[in-house]
N, C-alpha and C positions, 0 to 999 in steps of 0.2 A: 504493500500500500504506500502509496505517497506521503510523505513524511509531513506535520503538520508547519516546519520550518520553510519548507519547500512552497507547499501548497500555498500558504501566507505570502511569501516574498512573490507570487506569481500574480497572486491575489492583487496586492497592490500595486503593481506594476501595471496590471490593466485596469483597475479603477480611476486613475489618471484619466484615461481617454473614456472608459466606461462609468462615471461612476455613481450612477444609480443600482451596482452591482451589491446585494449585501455581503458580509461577512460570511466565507467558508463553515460549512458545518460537516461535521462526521455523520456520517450514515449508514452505518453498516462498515462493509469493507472500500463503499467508497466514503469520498466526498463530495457535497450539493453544494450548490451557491443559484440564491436565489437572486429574484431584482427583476428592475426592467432592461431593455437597449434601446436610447433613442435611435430611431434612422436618424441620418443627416445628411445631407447631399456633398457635394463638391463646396458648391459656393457656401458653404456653412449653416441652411435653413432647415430646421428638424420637420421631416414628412410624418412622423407619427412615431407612437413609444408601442415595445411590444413586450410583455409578462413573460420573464422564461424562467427554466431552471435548467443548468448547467451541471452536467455531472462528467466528475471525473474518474476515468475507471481507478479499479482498484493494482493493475499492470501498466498505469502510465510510466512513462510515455512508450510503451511498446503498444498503447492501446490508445486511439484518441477521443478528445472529449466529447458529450454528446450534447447535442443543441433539443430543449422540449419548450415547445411554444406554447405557455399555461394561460392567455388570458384566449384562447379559443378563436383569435381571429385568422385562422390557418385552419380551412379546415382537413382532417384527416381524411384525406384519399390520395391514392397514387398522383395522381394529375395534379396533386400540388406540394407531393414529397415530403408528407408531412403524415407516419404512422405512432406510434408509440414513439419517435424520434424523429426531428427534422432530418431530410437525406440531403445531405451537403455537398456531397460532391463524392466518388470513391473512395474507399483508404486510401490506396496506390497513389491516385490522384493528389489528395492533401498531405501525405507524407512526402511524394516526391518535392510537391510545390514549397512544403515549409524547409526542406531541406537540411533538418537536423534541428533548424528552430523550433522546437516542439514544446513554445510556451505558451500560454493563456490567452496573452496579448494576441500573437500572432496567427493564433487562431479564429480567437475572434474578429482580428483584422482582414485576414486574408478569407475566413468563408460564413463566420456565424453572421457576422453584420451583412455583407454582400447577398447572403439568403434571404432576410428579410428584407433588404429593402428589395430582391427581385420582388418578393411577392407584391409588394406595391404596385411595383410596374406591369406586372403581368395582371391584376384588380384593373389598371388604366387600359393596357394595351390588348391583354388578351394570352400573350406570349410573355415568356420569359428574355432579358436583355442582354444576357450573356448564353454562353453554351450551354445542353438540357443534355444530359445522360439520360438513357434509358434505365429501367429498374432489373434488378436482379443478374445474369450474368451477362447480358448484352448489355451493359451500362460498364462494367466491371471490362468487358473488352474495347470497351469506347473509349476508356478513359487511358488503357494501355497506347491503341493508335497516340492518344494526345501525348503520352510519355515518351514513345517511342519517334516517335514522328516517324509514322506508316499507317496505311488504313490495308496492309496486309496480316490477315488471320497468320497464315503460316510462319510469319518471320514474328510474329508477337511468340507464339509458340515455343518456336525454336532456341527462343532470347531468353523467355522465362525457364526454359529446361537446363541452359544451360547458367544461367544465374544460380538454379536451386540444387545445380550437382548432378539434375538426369540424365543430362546430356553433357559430353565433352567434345572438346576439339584435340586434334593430336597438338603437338607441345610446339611446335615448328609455324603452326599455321597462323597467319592475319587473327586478330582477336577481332570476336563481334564488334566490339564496341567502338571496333572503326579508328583506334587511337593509330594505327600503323603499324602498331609492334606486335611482336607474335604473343601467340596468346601466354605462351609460358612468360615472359617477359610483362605481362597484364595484366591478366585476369589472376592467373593462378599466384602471384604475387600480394594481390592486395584487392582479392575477390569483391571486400564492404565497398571500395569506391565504385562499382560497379551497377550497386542496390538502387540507384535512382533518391538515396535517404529515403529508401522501402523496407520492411522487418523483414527478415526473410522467411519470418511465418506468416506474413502478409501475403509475398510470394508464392508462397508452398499451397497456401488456402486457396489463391485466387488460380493458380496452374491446375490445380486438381477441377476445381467448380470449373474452368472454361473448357480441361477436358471431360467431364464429362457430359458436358452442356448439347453436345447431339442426341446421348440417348435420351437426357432429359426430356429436349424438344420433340422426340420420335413420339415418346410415352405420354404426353401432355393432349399427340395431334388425335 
């Protein structure tokens, strides 16, 4: 569990910018933190406050935090990514993107705040103003293309097996990751730079869910 030292120094750190956030509370083996988030635009004009609570797992930061929208103006359905949890973006996707910064702050910076105020704009527009992952594993492979930069199945594939150990290259050969150097001189050196700042039981989850995701979809039709 997160240490109550930890979770505090995080705590205030984003109440600066957040800080109608309350005070951290034990709950079990996690920690909650209640409060509101106002939206605020660019030009500095608050578009509306929304009631959340914030949990942090109990395996952070090998676990990320969860966004729960409590004053009900989100309603719970797919189509607006909002179940027992706001869906924010991938794991893959928000582990890549904070890049090892796996604090409060930059959480909330970079997806808890940006979700809500999509929802705003998708209440105005219809649509949402940034990119929309699909749910479940075709969301999960959407978000790979965007790490990878490819909208090839096979080579997401091939990059995740060999990230996770399944697959190798012989010791001589160009390394995946495109650096120039062979892969004994790359990958197998200093495999973590390679993770995208992805867990590599984030990896392991999401390689196994994507292959199995045909028979799923055979069995579903």
């Amino acid at each position: 569990m997160v240490s109550e030292q930890v979770i505090n120094r995080q705590y205030e750190s984003a109440k600066q910018k957040f800080p109608k956030l309350d005070q951290p509370e034990r709950v079990g083996e996690v920690w909650e933190i209640k409060g509101s988030i106002d939206v605020i635009d660019d030009e500095g004009s608050q578009w509306t406050t929304y009631d959340v609570k914030i949990v942090v797992p109990e395996k952070s930061p090998q676990e990320l935090f969860e966004l729960h929208e409590t004053g009900n103006k989100i309603p719970k359905e797919p189509k607006w990514h909002n179940g027992n949890s706001c869906c924010l973006s991938t794991n893959a996707v928000m582990f890549s993107e904070m890049a090892g910064n796996l604090t409060l702050l930059n959480w909330l910076e970079k997806f808890a705040h940006p979700f809500l105020a999509n929802h705003i704009y998708k209440i105005k527009t219809g649509h949402y103003a940034n990119e929309e992952f699909e749910h479940g594993t075709e969301g999960i492979i959407h978000g790979y293309y965007k790490i990878f930069r490819t909208s090839d199945l096979n080579e997401v594939m091939t990059r995740l097996k060999l990230m996770c150990g399944v697959m190798k290259l012989g010791r001589n050969a160009p390394c995946f990751c495109q650096s120039g150097k062979k892969y004994k001189r790359c990958f197998l050196i200093e495999p973590i730079k390679h993770y995208s700042g992805i867990p590599i039981g984030v990896l392991r989850n999401d390689l196994n869910e994507i292959t199995e995701y045909p028979t799923k979809k055979r069995l579903t039709k």
